[in-house]
C-alpha positions as CSV (number, residue, x, y, z in Angstrom):
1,X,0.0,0.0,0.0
2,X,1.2,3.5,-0.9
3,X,2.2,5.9,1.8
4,X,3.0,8.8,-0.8
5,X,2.9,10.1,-4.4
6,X,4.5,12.4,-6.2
7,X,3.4,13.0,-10.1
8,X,4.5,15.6,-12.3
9,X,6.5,17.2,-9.3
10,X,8.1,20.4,-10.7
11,X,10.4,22.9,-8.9
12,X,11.7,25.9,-10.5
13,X,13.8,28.8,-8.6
14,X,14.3,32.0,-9.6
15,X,12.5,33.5,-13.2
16,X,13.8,34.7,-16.7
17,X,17.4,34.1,-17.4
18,X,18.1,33.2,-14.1
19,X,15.2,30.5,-13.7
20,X,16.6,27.2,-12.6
21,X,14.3,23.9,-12.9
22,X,15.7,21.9,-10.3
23,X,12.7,18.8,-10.8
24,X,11.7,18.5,-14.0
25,X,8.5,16.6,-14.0
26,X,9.5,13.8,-10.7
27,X,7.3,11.0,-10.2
28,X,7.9,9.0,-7.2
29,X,5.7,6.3,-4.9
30,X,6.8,5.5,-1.8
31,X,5.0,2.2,0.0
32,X,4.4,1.9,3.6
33,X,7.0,0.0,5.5
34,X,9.4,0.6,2.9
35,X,13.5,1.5,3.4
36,X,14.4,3.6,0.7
37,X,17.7,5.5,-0.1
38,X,18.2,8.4,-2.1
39,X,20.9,9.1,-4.3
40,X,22.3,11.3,-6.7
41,X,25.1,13.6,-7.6
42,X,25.3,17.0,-5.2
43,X,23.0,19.3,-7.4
44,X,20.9,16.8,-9.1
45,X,18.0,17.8,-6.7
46,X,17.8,15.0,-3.6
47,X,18.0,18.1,-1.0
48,X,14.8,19.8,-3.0
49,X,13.0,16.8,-3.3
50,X,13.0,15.9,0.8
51,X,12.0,19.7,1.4
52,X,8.9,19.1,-1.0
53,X,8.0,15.7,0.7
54,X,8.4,17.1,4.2
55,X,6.1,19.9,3.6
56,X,8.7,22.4,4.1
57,X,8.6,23.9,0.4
58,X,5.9,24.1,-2.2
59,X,6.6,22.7,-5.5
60,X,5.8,24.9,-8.9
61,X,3.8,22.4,-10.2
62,X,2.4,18.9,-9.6
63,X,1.0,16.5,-7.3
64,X,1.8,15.6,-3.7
65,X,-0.4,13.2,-2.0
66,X,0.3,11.4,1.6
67,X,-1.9,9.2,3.7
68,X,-5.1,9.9,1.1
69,X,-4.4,13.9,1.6
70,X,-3.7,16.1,-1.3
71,X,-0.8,18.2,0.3
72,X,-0.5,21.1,-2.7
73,X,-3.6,22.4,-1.9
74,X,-3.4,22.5,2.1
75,X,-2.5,25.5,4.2
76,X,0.4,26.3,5.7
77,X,-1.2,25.8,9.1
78,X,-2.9,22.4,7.7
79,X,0.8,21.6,6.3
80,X,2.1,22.4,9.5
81,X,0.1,20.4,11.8
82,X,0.6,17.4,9.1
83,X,3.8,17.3,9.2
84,X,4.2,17.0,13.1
85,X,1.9,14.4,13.4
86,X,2.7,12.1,10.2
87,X,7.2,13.3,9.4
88,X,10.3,13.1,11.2
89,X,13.7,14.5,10.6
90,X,17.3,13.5,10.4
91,X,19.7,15.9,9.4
92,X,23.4,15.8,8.7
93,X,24.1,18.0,11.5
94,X,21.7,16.7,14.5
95,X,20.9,19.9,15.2
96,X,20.2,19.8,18.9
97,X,20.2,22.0,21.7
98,X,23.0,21.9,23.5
99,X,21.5,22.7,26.8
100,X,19.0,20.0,26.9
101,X,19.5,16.4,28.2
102,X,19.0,13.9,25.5
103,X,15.5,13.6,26.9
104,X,14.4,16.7,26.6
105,X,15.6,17.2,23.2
106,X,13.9,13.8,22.0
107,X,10.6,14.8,24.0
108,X,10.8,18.0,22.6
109,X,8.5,17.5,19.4
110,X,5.7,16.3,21.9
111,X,6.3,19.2,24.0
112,X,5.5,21.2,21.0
113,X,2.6,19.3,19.6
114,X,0.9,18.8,23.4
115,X,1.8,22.4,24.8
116,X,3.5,21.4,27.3
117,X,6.0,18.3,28.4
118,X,3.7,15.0,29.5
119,X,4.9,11.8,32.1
120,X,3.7,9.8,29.1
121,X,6.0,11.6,26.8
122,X,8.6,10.9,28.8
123,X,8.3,7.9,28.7
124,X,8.4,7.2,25.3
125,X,11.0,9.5,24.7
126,X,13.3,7.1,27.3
127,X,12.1,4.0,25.7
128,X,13.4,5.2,22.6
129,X,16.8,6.4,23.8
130,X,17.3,2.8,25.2
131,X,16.9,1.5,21.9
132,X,19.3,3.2,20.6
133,X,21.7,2.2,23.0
134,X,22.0,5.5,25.2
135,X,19.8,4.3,28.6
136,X,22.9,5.7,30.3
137,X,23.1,8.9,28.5
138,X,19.6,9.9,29.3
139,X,20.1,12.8,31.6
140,X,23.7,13.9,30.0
141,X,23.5,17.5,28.5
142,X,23.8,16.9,24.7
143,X,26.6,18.9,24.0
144,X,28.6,16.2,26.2
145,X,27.4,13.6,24.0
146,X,30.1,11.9,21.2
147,X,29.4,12.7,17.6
148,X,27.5,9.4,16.9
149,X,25.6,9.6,20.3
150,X,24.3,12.4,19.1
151,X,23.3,11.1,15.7
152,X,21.2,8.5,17.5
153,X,19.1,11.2,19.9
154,X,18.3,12.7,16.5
155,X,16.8,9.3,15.5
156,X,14.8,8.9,18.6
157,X,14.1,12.5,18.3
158,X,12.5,11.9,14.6
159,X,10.5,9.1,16.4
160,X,8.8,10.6,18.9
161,X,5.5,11.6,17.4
162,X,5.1,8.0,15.7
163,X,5.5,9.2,12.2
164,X,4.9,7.1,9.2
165,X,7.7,8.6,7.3
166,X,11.0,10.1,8.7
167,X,13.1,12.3,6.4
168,X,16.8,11.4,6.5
169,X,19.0,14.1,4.9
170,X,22.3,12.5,5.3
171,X,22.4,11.2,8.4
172,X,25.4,9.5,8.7
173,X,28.0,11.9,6.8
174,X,29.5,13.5,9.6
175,X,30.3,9.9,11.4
176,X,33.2,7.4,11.1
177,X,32.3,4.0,9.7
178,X,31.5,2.3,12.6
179,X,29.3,4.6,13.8
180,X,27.4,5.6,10.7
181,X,26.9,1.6,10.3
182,X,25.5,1.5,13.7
183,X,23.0,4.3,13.6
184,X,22.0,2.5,9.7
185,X,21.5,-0.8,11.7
186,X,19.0,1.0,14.2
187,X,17.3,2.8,12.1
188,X,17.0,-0.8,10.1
189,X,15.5,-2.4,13.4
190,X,12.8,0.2,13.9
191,X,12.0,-0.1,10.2
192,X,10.9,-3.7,11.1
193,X,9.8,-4.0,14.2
194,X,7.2,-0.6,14.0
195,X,7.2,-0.2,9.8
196,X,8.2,3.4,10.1
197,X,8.9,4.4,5.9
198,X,12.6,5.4,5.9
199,X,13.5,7.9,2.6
200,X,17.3,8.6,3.7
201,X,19.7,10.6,1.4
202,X,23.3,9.6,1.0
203,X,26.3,9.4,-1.2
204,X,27.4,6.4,0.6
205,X,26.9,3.5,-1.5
206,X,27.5,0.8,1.6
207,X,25.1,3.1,3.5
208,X,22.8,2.9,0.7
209,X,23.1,-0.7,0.8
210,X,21.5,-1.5,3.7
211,X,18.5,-0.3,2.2
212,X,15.6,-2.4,0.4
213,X,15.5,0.4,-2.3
214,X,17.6,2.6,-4.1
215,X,16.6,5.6,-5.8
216,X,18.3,7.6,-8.2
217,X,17.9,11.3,-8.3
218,X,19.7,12.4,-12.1
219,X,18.5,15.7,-14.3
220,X,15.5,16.5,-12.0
221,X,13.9,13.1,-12.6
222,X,14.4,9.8,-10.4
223,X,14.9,6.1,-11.5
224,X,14.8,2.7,-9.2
């Protein structure tokens, strides 16, 4: 079953003789469950393409539907409240705040969505950081967190509000091997055991690897 489509999709910055088509008429399914990488060369558009699918940029032209809703012609407040209960993010850089414990930064999107931080919350937010392998990190302040420990709250952090898809914008690129393998293999587990949709961009081709899909982004248009 389909979690996403994409037909048509066309993103153009700029106008005239500067005018740029970036996606030049992109079709793209994603099914539920699925563990997809994308790949490409720097430019051919990956980056655009995840902005479009998270809701965080509206495309020129074509059609975007997720979960049965047509997201082109939603509100920014409808696109907003979408995209905190149904996506999650991984960025390169994990993008946390320094002054929160891991905790509060993986509880952090519930805070947001609830109005305020819940025991329940918490609790799912700990779960999570256990399995990734920090139930002893819990309470550290992120910034005293390794570089790959920090990698893996941003995981847990993408997972908090359940989504059905999570975002991953090379994730592992600022890790050595060992530790970019080890987030992959997490992220792998939670793939199975709660059929979270993984769309994660890399340029590693062992990273892409451990995916079931590959997807190649090339002159605005993808293949695989």
């Amino acid at each position: 079953m389909s979690l996403l489509t994409v037909t048509n999709l066309v993103k153009t910055f700029g106008s005239g003789d500067t005018e740029t088509r970036v996606l030049r008429g992109l079709d793209l399914t994603l099914e539920k469950g699925q563990m997809a990488a994308l790949l490409g060369p720097s430019g051919s558009g990956k980056s655009t393409l995840l902005t479009i699918l998270g809701t965080l940029m509206h495309p020129t032209s074509g059609g975007h539907d997720m979960l049965g809703v047509d997201l082109t012609t939603a509100s920014d407040a409808a696109l907003t409240t979408f995209r905190n209960l149904h996506i999650g993010f991984v960025f390169q850089f994990h993008n946390l705040l320094p002054d929160f414990t891991a905790l509060e930064n993986v509880v952090f999107p519930a805070a947001i969505r609830e109005g305020r931080e819940t025991a329940a919350a918490r609790s799912r937010g700990a779960d999570l950081l256990t399995r990734m392998g920090l139930a002893e990190r819990i309470d550290f302040p992120s910034a005293n967190l390794s570089g790959g420990q920090k990698q893996r709250v941003a995981v847990a952090r993408a997972l908090m509000n359940a989504p059905e898809l999570v975002l991953a914008d090379e994730p592992t690129g600022n890790l050595d091997r060992a530790s970019a393998l080890q987030v992959m293999e997490l992220i792998g587990q939670i793939n199975r055991e709660e059929g979270t949709t993984f769309l994660i961009s890399t340029h590693d081709e062992k990273i892409a690897a451990t995916c079931a899909r590959q997807i190649v982004v090339g002159d605005g248009v993808v293949s695989g």
